[in-house]
C-alpha positions in Angstrom: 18.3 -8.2 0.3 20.7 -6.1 1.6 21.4 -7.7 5.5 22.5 -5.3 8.6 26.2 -5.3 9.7 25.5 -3.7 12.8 26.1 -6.0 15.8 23.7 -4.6 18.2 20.8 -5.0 15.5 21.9 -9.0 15.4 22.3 -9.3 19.1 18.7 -7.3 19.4 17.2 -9.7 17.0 18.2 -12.6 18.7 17.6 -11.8 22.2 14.3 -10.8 21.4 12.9 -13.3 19.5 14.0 -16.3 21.7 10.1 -17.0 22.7 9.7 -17.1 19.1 7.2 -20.3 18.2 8.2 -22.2 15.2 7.0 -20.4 12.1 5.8 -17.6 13.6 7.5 -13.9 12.4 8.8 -11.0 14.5 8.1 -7.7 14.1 9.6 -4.8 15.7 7.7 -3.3 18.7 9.3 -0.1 20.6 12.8 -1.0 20.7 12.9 -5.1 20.4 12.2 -7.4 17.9 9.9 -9.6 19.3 7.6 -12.4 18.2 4.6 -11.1 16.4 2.1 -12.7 19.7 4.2 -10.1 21.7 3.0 -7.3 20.0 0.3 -6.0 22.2 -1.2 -2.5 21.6 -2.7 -0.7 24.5 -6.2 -0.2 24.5 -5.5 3.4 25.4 -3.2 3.9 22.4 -4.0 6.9 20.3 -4.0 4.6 17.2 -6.5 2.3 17.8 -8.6 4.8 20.2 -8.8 7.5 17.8 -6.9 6.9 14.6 -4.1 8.9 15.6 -1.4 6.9 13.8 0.0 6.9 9.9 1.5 3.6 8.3 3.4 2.7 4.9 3.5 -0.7 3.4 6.2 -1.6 1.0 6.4 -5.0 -0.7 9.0 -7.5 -1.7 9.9 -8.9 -5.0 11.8 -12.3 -5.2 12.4 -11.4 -1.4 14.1 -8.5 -2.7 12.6 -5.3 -1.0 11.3 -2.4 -3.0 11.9 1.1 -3.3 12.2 1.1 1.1 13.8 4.5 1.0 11.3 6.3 -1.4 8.4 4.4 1.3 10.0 6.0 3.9 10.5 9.5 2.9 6.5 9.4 1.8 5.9 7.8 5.3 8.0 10.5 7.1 6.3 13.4 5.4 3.0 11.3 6.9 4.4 12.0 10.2 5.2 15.5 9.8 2.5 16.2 8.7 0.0 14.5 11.6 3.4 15.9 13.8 4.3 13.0 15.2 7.9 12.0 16.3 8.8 8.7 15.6 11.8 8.6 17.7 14.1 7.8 14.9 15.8 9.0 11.6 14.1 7.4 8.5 17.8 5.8 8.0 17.2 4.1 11.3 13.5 3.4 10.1 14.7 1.8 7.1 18.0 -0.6 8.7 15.3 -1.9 11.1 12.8 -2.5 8.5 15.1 -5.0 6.7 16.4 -6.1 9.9 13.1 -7.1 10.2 12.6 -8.6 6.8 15.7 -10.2 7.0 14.6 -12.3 10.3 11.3 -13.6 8.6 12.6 -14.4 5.5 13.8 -17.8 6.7 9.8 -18.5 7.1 8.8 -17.3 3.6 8.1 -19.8 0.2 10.8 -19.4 -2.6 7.7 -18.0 -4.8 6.1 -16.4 -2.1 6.6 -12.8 -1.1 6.0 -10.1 1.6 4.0 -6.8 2.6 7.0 -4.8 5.0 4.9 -2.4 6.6 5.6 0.5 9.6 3.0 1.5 11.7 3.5 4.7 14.3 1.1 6.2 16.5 1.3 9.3 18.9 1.1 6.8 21.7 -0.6 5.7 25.1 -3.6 8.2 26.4 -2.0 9.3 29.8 -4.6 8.1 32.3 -5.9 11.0 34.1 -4.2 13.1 31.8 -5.5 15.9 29.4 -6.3 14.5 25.6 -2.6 15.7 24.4 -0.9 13.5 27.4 0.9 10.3 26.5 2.0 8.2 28.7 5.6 7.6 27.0 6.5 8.4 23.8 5.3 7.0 20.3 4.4 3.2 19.2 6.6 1.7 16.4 5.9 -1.6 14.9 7.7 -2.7 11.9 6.1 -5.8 10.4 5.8 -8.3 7.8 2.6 -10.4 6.3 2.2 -12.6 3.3 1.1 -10.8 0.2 -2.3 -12.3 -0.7 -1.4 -14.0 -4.0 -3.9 -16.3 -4.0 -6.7 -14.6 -3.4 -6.0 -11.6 -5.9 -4.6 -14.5 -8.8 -7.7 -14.2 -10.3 -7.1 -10.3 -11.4 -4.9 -10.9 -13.8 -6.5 -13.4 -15.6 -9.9 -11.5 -16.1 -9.0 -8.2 -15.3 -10.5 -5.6 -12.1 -14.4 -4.8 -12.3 -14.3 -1.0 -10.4 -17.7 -0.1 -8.8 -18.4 4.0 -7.9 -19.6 4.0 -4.1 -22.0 7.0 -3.2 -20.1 7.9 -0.4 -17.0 10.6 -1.4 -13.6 11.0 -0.3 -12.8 12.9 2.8 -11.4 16.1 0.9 -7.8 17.8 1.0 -10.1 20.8 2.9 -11.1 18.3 5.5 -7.7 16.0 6.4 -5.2 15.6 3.3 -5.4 12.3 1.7 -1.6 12.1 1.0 -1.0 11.3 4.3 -1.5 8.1 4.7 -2.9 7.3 7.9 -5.0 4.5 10.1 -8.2 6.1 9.7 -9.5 4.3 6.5 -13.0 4.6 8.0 -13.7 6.7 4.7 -12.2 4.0 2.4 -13.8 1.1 4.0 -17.1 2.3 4.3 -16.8 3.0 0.3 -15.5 -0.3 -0.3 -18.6 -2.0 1.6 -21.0 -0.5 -0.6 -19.1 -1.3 -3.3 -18.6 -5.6 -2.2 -22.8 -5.4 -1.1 -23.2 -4.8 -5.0 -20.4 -7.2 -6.0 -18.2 -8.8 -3.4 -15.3 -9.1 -6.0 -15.2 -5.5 -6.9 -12.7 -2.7 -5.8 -14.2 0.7 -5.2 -12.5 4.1 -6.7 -14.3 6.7 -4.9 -15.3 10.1 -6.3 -14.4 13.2 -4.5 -16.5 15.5 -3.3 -16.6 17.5 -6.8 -17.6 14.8 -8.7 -13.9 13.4 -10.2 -12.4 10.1 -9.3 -10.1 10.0 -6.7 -8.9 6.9 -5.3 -9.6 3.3 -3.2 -8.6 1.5 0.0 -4.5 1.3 -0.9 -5.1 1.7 -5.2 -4.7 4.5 -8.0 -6.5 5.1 -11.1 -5.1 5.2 -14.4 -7.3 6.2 -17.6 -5.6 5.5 -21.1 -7.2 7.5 -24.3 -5.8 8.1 -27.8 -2.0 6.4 -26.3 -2.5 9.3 -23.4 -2.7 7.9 -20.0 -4.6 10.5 -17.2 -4.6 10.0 -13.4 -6.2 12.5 -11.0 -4.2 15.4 -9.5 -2.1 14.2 -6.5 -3.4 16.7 -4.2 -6.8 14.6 -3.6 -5.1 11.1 -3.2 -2.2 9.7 -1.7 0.5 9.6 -3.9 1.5 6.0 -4.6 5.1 4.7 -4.9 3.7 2.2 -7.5 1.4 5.3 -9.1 4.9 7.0 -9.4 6.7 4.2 -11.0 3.5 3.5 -13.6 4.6 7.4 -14.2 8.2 6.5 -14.6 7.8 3.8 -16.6 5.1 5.6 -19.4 8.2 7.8 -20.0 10.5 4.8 -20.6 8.5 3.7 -23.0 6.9 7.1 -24.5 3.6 7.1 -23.2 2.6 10.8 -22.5 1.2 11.2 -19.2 -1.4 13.9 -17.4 -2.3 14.6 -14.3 -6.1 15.7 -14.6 -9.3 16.3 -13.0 -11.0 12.7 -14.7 -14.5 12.2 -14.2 -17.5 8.9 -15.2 -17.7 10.0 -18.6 -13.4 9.7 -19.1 -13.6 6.2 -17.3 -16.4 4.9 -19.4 -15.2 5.9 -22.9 -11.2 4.9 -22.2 -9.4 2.8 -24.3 -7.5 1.4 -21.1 -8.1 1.5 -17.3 -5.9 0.5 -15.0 -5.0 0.3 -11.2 -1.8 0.5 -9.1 -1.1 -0.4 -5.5 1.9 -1.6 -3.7 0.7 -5.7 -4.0 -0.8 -5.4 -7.0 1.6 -3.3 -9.4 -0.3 -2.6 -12.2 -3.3 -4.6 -13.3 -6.0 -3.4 -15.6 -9.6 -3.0 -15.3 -12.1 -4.9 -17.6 -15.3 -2.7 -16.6 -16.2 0.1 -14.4 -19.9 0.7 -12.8 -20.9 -2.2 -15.0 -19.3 -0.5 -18.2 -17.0 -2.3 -20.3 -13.6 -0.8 -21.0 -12.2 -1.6 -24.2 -12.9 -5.0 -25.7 -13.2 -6.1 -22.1 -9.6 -7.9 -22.3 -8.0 -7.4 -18.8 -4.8 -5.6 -20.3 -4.9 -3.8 -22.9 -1.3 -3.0 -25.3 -0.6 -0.4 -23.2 -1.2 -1.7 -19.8 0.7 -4.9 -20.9 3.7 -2.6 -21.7 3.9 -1.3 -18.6 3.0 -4.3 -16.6 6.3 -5.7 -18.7 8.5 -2.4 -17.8 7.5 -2.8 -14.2 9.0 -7.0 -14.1 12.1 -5.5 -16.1 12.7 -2.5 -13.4 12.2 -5.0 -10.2 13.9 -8.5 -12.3 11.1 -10.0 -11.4 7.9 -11.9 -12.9 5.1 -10.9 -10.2 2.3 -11.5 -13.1 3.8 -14.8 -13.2 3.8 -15.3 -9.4 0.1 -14.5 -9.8 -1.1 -16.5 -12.5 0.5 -19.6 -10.7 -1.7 -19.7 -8.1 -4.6 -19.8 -10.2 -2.8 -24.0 -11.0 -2.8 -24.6 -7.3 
C-alpha cells in the first residue's frame, strides 16, 4: 500500500482520531478522519431519508488495495449521473481512501483483509426548506470493514446454489442500474425471497424481459462450448471484478459475449459462475435447483480464471477462504 506524503493528510489523521477507542477504525466523515462511533448521519440526510446517495466498495488483497482508481472513476460516473457534487476530485477521493486504509491497517490480521468503501449523499434536508434544499453541502464517508471470510469460506468448497426471485430488476427505463446507488430496496427484496426458499442461496434476478440480470453486489457468468456469456452491461452495474473476469478470459483465450442469457442458457451451461468485489470469482454448483455441470463447484474454466485472478493481484484469496473453513 502506497502511504500519503502529504503532511496535512498525517496531521488530519491524527488530530482526528485522538478519541479513537482501542481497536476501533476511523473512517473519513466531511473533512476529518474520525473514529468510526463519530460518524453520525443525520436523520434528515437525503441518503438515509430517501436513498439519495451512491457508494463504491473496493477490496484489499494481502492489505494491498485493488484497482482504487478504476472504483473511483465507476463511482464518479455514479455521481454524475444522480448529479451530485462530492466536493472533491476523484484524485482527492482516492489519496483519502488510502489515507484511510492506511490508518486501520494497524488493526487488521496478517490473513485478514478489508472492504474500502465511499459513500456520498446529496446531503442534510434543509428544515423548512423546499425538497431540493440542503442544509450544507454533500456527506462523504470513506470507510473500511472486515471482508466476511468466514462466513462466505464455505463457497468455495461446494460451490454457489443461485435461486431466480419473482420479483425483476428495476429496468434501465426506470433508474439505470450502473449507477450504483443506496437504494438496494430492489435487490434486497429479491434476495429475501430468495433466503425464505434457501437461506444460503444468492439471488440473480431476471429483468423485466425475462433475461438474467444481476444480484445484491454479484455478476453472472455462463460458460458453453469454452464460450463464456454475461448479460449486456446496460441492465446491470458494471463490475470492476465482472471486467477483470473479462480481462482475464482474453489472457488465457477464452472467447467472451456479452448477450441477452436467459433460464434455459443457465440450466444447460457447462459452467456458471459469479463475480463481486469480495468474492472474485467463484462458481455456481446449481441454479433454481438445477445442477450445472457435474455439480463440482469450479469447473476447468472457472478454475483458470480463479488462478489468473491470484496471479494478477499476487495473492491467494481462495486460499484465504478455504482456511477458515480449519478454524
Amino acid at each position: 500500500m502506497t502511504s500519503l506524503s502529504a503532511e496535512t493528510g498525517s496531521a488530519e489523521t491524527e488530530a482526528g482520531a485522538s478519541g479513537r477507542k482501542p481497536g476501533e477504525r476511523v473512517a473519513y466523515f466531511n473533512g476529518a478522519i474520525v473514529p468510526e462511533s463519530e460518524v453520525r448521519v443525520p436523520f434528515r440526510d437525503r441518503g438515509f431519508k430517501y436513498g439519495d446517495a451512491v457508494f463504491d466498495m473496493t477490496r484489499t488483497f494481502g492489505h494491498r488495495i485493488f484497482k482504487i482508481e478504476e472504483h473511483i472513476a465507476r463511482f464518479y460516473n455514479s455521481l454524475k449521473y444522480v448529479q451530485i457534487d462530492p466536493g472533491m476530485t476523484q484524485k482527492e477521493m482516492v489519496a483519502h481512501s488510502e489515507e484511510v486504509l492506511e490508518a486501520n491497517l494497524p488493526l487488521l490480521g496478517p490473513d485478514d483483509d478489508y472492504w474500502v468503501g465511499q459513500r456520498v449523499s446529496r446531503g442534510v434536508d434543509l428544515v423548512g426548506g423546499d425538497m431540493w434544499e440542503t442544509a450544507g453541502g454533500s456527506s462523504v464517508i470513506i470507510e473500511c470493514a472486515p471482508l466476511p471470510l468466514k462466513p462466505r469460506a464455505r463457497l468455495y468448497r461446494d460451490g454457489i446454489d443461485v435461486w431466480i426471485p419473482a420479483i425483476r430488476r428495476t429496468p434501465p427505463e426506470s433508474l439505470s442500474p450502473r449507477a450504483k446507488s443506496h437504494n438496494y430496496l430492489n435487490l434486497i427484496m429479491a434476495d429475501n425471497e430468495a433466503k425464505a426458499h434457501d437461506p444460503e442461496s444468492w439471488a440473480i434476478l431476471l429483468d423485466t424481459r425475462g433475461f438474467l440480470s444481476e444480484g445484491i453486489g454479484s455478476n453472472i457468468f455462463t460458460i458453453k462450448d469454452g464460450v463464456m456469456y454475461t448479460p449486456h452491461p446496460q441492465y446491470v452495474l458494471g463490475g470492476i471484478s465482472r471486467e477483470t473476469a473479462i480481462e482475464l478470459a482474453a489472457k488465457i483465450d477464452v472467447p467472451v459475449v456479452e448477450k441477452d442469457i436467459d433460464m434455459f442458457d443457465a440450466t444447460t451451461a457447462d459452467e456458471v459462475f459469479l463475480t463481486s468485489t469480495s468474492l472474485c470469482i467463484c462458481g455456481v454448483r446449481s441454479v433454481q435447483g438445477n445442477q450445472i455441470g457435474d455439480g463440482s463447484p469450479h469447473g476447468p474454466i472457472t478454475r483458470a480464471l480463479m488462478d489468473a485472478y491470484a496471479e494478477l493481484v499476487k495473492y491467494d484469496w481462495m486460499g484465504q477462504y478455504l482456511k477458515r473453513l480449519e478454524e
